[in-house]
N, C-alpha and C positions, 0 to 999 in steps of 0.2 A: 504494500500500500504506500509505505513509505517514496520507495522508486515510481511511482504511480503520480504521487501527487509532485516529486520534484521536475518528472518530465513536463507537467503544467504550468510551471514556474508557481506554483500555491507558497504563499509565505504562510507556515504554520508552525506552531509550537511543540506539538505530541499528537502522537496516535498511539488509542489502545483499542484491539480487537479480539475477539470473540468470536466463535463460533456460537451461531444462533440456535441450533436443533432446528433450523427447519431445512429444506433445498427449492433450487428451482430447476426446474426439467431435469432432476435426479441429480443433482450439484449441489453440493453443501452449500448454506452461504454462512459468510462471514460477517457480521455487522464491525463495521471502527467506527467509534468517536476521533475529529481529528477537527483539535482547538486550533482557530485560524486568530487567538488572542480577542480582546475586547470584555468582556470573555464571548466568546463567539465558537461554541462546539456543535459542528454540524455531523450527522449519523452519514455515512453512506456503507451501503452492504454490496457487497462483494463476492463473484462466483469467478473460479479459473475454468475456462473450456477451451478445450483446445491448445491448450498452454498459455493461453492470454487471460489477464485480469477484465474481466465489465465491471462496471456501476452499475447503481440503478441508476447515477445522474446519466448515463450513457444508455440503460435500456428501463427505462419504468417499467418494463414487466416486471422486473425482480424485485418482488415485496419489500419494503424495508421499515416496516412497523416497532414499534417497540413492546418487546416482550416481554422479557425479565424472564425467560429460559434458559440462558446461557450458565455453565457453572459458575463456583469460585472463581476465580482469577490468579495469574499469578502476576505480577507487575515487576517489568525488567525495563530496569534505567539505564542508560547510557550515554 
């Protein structure tokens, strides 16, 4: 996600992601928080096909509701 949003030129602070329990067309998806500061944390969820990352900001098929499904977390800084 990270390589995702620096190919946009997105000036952002962090991304943390999760896996949702849910998929789309049989694809896991991945929900990230990714704080663009202000504080300003927008959701976008995430499916690899094909070897390439979508959005739902790239395909609005792919749900990106908030659930509160996803496990614990574990949080890695760097």
């Amino acid at each position: 996600m990270v390589e995702y949003l620096d190919s946009k030129h997105l000036d952002f602070r962090w991304v943390a992601c999760l896996y949702s329990g849910r998929s789309f067309v049989g694809v896991p998806i991945v929900r990230c928080n990714v704080n663009f500061g202000d504080p300003h944390i927008e959701a976008y969820c995430i499916v690899l096909r094909w070897g390439e990352l979508y959005t739902d900001h790239q395909d609005r098929n792919i749900p990106c509701r908030r659930d509160n499904r996803a496990p614990p977390a574990t949080i890695v800084t760097s």
